[in-house]
C-alpha positions as CSV (number, residue, x, y, z in Angstrom):
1,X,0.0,0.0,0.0
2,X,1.3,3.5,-0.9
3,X,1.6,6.4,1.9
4,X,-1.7,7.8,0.1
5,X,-4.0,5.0,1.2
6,X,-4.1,3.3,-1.6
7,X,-3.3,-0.2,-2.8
8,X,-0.1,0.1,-4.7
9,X,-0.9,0.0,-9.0
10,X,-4.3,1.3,-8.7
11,X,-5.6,3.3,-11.7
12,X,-8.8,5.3,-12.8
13,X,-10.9,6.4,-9.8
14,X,-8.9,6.9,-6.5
15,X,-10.3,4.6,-4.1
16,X,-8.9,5.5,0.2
17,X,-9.5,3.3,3.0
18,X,-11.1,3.8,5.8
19,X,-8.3,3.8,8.1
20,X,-6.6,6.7,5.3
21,X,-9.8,8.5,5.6
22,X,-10.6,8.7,9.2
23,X,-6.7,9.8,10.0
24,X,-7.1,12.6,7.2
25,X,-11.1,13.7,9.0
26,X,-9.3,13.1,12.6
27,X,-6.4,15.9,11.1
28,X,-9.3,18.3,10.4
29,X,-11.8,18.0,13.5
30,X,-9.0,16.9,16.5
31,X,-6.4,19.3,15.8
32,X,-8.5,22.0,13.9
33,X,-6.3,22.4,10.9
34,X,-8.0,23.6,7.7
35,X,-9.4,21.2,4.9
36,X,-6.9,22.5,2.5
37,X,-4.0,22.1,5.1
38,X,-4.8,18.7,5.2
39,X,-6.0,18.2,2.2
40,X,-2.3,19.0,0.4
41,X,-0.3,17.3,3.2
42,X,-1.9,14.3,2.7
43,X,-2.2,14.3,-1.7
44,X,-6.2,14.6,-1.8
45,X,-8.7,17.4,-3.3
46,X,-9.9,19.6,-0.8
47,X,-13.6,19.0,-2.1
48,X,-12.7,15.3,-1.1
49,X,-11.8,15.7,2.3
50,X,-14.1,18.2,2.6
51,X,-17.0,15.6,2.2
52,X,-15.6,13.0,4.5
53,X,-15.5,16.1,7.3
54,X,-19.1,16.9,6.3
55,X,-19.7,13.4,6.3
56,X,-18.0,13.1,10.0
57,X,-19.6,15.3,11.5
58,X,-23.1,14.2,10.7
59,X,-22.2,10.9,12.2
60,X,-20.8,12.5,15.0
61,X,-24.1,14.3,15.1
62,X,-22.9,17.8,15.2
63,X,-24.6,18.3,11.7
64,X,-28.0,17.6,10.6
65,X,-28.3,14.8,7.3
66,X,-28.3,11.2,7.2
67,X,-25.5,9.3,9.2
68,X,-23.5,6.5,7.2
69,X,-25.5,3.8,8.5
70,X,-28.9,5.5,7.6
71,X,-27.4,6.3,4.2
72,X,-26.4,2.4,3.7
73,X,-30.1,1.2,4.8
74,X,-31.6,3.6,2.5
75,X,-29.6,1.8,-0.5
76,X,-30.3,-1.5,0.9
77,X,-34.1,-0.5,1.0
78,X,-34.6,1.3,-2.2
79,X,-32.5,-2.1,-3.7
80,X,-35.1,-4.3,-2.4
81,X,-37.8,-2.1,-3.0
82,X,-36.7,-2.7,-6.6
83,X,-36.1,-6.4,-6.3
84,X,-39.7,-6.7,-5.1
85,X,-41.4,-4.3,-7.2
86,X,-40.1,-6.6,-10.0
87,X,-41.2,-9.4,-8.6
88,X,-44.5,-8.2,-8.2
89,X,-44.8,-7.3,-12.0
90,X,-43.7,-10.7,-12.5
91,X,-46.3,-12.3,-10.4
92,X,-49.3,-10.1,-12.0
93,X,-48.2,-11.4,-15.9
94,X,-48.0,-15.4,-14.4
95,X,-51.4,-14.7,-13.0
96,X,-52.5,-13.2,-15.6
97,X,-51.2,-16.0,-17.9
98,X,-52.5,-19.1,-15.3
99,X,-56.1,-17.6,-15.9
100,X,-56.0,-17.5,-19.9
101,X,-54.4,-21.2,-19.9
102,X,-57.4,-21.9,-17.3
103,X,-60.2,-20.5,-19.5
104,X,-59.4,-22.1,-22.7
């Protein structure tokens, strides 16, 4: 692993750790140094980091928004919410079909 945090060799879009990114928010909200301090000490974009501290701080709820727990059960749900919407479009067509074969 490179000092940035990320697995040595990696191209395309820059993917941190969560270890890298909670040192770089700890940086910002322990020891009050600016996002762009940071930010350029440690090789990311300031609108980066910037999110993670946003990010932090409404899971240390010191800012209103979803925390990162709420945020994953909100993907999980609207996935599923898919999953069974399709299922019940599925089930409506075999019905559907079932009573044609039946009536015939």
């Amino acid at each position: 692993m490179e000092a940035s945090g990320m697995p040595a060799g990696s191209a395309g879009r820059r993917k941190f750790t969560a270890e890298f990114r909670a040192d770089a928010v700890a940086l910002v909200l322990d020891e009050d140094r600016s996002i762009a301090d940071v930010a350029r000490s440690v090789g990311i974009v300031e609108q980066t980091l910037g999110n993670w501290v946003r990010q932090a701080r409404i899971d240390r709820g010191e800012k209103e928004g979803l925390t990162t727990d709420e945020r994953a059960e909100l993907v999980r749900l609207r996935k599923e919410n898919r999953q069974l919407l399709m299922e019940r479009e599925l089930l409506k067509r075999a019905t559907v079909f079932w009573v044609q074969e039946s009536t015939r």
